[in-house]
N, C-alpha and C positions, 0 to 999 in steps of 0.2 A: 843321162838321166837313169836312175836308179829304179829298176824295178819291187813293188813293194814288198815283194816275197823274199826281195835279197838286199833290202836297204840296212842297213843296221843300226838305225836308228831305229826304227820297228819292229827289230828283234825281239822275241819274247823269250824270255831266259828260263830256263830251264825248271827252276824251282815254281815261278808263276804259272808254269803252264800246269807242272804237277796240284797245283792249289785248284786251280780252275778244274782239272777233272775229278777232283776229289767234291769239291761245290757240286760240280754237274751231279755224281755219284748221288749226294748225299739229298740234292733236289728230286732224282728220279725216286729215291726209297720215298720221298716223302709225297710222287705223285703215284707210287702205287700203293701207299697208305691211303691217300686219297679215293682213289679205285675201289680197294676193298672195303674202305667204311661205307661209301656209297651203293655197293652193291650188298651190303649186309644190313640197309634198309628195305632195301627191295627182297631181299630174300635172308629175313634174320636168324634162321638157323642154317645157314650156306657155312660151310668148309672152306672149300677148292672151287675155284675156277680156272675149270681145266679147258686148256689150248688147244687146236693142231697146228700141225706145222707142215705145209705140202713142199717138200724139198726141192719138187722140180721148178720152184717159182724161185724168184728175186726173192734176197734177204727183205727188203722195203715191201713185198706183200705176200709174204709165205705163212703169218700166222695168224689163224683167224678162233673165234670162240667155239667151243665145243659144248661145254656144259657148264651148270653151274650144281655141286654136290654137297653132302651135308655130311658131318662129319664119318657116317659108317659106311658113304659112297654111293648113297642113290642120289638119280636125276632129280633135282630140284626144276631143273627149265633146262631145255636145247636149245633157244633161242631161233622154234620155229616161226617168231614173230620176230624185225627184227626192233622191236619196241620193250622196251623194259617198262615196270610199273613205274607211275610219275614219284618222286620224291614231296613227304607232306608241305605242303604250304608253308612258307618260313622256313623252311631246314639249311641250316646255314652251309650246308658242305655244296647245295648248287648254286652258291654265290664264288665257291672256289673254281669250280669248272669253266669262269668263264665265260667265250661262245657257244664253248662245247655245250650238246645236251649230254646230257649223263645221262637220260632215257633211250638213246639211239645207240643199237647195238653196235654200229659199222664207226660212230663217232670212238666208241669206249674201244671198240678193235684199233682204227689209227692212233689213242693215246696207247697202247698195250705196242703196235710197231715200233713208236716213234722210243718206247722205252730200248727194246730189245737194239732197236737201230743205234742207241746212244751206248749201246754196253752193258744194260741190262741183262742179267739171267733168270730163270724163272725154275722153281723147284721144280722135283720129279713127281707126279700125281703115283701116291702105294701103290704098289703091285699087290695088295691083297684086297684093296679095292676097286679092281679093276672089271667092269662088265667083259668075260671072255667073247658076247656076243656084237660088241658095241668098240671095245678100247682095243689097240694094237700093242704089240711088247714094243719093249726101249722102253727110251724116253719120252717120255708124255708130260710136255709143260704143265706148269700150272700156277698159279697163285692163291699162298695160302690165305685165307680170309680169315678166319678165328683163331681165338686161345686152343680150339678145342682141333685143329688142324695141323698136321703133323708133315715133315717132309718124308721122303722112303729112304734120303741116306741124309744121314747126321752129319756126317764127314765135311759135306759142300760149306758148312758152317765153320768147320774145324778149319778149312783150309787158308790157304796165306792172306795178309790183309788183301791185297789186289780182288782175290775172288769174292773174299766176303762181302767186298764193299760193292760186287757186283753182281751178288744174289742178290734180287726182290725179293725180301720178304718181308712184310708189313704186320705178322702176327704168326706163331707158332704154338705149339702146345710146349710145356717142356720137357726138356730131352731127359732123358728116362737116366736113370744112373748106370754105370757099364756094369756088364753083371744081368743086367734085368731083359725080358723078351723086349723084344724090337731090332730093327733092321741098324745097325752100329755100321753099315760099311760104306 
C-alpha cells in the first residue's frame, strides 16, 4: 500500500501547484484589501497600519499591531483597547469577515498572521515618519491603507513577479516619477 505523499496517482504536477499559489497570492492581496477598507472605516483618514514584529517569538505569533497613522505619521489609535469602533449597521465588508469580528483587535492580528504565515510581505512604515521616541530603526511592517499612503522603498514593487505578488499592498499613493524627491531605493 501506497503511501499518500508518495502515491502518484495523487501527484500534483508541478504547473497546478504553481497556479494554486498564485490563487492563494492573489486571495491574500484581496484579504488585505479587505483589512484596509475595513479599518479605513473605523479610522478614515488612517494611512499605515503599522506592525511589530518581536523576533524572539515563533513566525505563527511574532507579529502583533502597533498603531494605526494618518498619512504625515501621527497616532490615530495604539490599540490600548483591544476593541476597534463597531462598523455602521448594514456595511457590507462585515458580511465579508465572516466569524471573524473585525472589531477585535487580537481577531484582525490572527487574519494579518495567518497573511504573513501564508507568504505574505508587509511594506516598510517611512523613516521620516517615524516617532524617534516611539518607533525603532529597520524595518517596521506595515500596511498601506490609502491613496494617500506611501511605501519608504519603491523598489519592493519593482522587484521580480515572485516578490510583487508577495507584497501586501491593498492601496498606495503614486510613485513619484525618477527624478523627483522621495526615497527611489
Amino acid at each position: 500500500m501506497s503511501r499518500p505523499h508518495t502515491d502518484p496517482a495523487r501527484a500534483v504536477d508541478l504547473p497546478s501547484w504553481t497556479q494554486t499559489v498564485r490563487a492563494q497570492r492573489a486571495a491574500a492581496q484581496e484579504v488585505a484589501r479587505l483589512v484596509a477598507d475595513t479599518l479605513l472605516v473605523h479610522f478614515p483618514q488612517a494611512a499605515y497600519f503599522v506592525l511589530d514584529i518581536d523576533y524572539d517569538r515563533d513566525l505563527a505569533t511574532d507579529l502583533f499591531p502597533n498603531s494605526i497613522r494618518d498619512p504625515q505619521g501621527q497616532i490615530l489609535t495604539d490599540f490600548a483597547s483591544h476593541r476597534l469602533p463597531p462598523l455602521p449597521a448594514g456595511d457590507p465588508l462585515r458580511a465579508r469577515w465572516g466569524s471573524y469580528d473585525p472589531t477585535d483587535i487580537f481577531q484582525v492580528r490572527h487574519v494579518l498572521r495567518t497573511l504573513r504565515l501564508s507568504g505574505g510581505e508587509f511594506d516598510d512604515f517611512p523613516e521620516e515618519l517615524r516617532h524617534v521616541d516611539r518607533d525603532d530603526e529597520g524595518y517596521i511592517p506595515c500596511l498601506l491603507l490609502s491613496p494617500q499612503a506611501r511605501p519608504e522603498r519603491w523598489a519592493r514593487w519593482d522587484a521580480e513577479d515572485d516578490d510583487r505578488e508577495r507584497l501586501l499592498r491593498p492601496y498606495s499613493a503614486p510613485r513619484p516619477p525618477s527624478g523627483t524627491a522621495g526615497p527611489e531605493v
